[in-house]
C-alpha positions as CSV (number, residue, x, y, z in Angstrom):
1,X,-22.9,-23.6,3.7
2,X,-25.0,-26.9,4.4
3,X,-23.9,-28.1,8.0
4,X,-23.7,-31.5,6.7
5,X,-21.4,-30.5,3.6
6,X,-18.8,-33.2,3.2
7,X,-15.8,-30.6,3.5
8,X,-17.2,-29.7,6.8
9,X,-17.7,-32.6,8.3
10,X,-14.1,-33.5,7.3
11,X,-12.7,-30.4,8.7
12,X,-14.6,-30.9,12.2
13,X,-13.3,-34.7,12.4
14,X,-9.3,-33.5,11.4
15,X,-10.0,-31.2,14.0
16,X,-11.4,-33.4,16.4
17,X,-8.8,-35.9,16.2
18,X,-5.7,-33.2,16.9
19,X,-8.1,-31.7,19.4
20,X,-8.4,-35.0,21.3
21,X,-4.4,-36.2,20.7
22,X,-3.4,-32.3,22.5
23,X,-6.1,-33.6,25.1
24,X,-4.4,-37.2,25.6
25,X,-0.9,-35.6,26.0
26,X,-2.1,-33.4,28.8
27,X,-3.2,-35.9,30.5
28,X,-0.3,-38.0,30.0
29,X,1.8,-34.6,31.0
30,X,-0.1,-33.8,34.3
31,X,-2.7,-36.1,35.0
32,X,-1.5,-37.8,38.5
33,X,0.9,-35.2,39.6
34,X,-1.8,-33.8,42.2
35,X,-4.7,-35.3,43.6
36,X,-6.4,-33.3,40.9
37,X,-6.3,-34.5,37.6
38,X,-4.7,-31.3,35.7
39,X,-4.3,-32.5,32.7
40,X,-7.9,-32.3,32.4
41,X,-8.3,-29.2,34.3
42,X,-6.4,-27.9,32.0
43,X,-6.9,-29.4,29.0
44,X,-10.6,-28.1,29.3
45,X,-9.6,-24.5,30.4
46,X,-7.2,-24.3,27.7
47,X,-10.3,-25.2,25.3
48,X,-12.7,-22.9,26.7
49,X,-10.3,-20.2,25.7
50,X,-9.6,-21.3,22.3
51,X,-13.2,-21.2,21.8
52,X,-13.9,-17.9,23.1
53,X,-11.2,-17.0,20.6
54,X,-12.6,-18.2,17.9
55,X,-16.3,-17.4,18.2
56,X,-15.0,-14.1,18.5
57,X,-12.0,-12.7,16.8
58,X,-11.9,-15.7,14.4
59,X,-15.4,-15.6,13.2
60,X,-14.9,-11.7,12.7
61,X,-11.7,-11.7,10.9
62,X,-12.9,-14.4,8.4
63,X,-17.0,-14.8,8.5
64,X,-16.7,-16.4,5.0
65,X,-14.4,-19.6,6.4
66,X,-17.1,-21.8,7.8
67,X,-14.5,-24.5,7.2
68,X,-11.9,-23.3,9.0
69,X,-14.6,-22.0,11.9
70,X,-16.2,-25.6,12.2
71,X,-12.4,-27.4,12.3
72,X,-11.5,-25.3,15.4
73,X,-14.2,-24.3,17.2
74,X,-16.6,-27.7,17.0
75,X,-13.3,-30.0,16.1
76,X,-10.4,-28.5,17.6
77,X,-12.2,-27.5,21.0
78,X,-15.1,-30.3,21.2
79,X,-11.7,-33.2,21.1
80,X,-9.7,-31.1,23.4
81,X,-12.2,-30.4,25.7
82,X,-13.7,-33.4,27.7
83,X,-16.8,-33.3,30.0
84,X,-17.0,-37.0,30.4
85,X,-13.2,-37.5,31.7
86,X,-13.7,-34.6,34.1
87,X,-17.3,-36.1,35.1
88,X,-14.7,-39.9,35.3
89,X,-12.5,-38.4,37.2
90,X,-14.5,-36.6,39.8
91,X,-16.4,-39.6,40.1
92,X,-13.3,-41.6,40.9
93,X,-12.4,-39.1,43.3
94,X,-15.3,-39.2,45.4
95,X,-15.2,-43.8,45.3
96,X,-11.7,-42.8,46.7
97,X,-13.5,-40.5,49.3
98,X,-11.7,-37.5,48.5
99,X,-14.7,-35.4,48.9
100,X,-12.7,-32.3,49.0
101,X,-10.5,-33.0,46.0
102,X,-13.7,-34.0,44.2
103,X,-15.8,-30.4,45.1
104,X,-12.2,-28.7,44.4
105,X,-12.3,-30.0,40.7
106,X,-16.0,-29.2,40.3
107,X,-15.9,-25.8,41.0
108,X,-12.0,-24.8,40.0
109,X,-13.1,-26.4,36.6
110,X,-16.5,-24.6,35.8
111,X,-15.2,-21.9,37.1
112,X,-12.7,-21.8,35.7
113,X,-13.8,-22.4,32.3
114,X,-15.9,-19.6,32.3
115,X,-13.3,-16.9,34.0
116,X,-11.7,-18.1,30.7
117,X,-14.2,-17.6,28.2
118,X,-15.0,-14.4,29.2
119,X,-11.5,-13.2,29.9
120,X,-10.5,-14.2,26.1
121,X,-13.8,-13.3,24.5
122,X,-13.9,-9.6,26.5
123,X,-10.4,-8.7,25.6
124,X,-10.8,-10.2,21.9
125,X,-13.8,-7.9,21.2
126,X,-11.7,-4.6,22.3
């Protein structure tokens, strides 16, 4: 399928747009509770394994839905996931000098992240 297919790009922006509405009630959720914003830590761990999910057990279980492929994995995942809030908010903790909050968020986050994509992608290719 063309990559630029209209039915595609529609499916990545309906995605995108309940991707980024699950990210924004995260945040609302958690964001604030700690000195780390968890909503976001979350919100992008929670992504990273949805993606692992579905370049692996989703993309072998239906190879011919590029549709449904593109709506989660660049729509669903790429609005729930956010590397400019996490870069925001790391940035506002180190202004607030909360230099230990800040390196906490770095590495519990890329960490993380990819703790989660290989957990999910090893035990979905079992």
């Amino acid at each position: 399928m063309n990559p630029l297919a209209p039915i595609l790009l529609l499916a990545v922006f309906f995605g995108g747009g309940c991707g980024s509405v699950t990210r924004h009630i995260f945040g609302v959720w958690l964001n604030g509770r700690t000195p780390l914003p968890l909503g976001t830590l979350l919100a992008n761990i929670a992504a990273t394994a949805l993606l692992a999910w579905a370049a692996t057990r989703l993309a072998a279980k239906w190879p011919d839905h590029p549709t449904l492929q593109a709506a989660v994995a660049i729509g669903f995942c790429g609005g729930f996931s956010t590397f400019s809030t996490f870069s925001a908010d790391t940035h506002k903790l180190l202004a607030e000098g909360q230099w230990t909050w800040a390196l906490a968020n770095v590495l519990v986050s890329v960490a993380g992240c990819i703790l989660a994509f290989a957990l999910v992608s090893g035990i979905m290719r079992r």
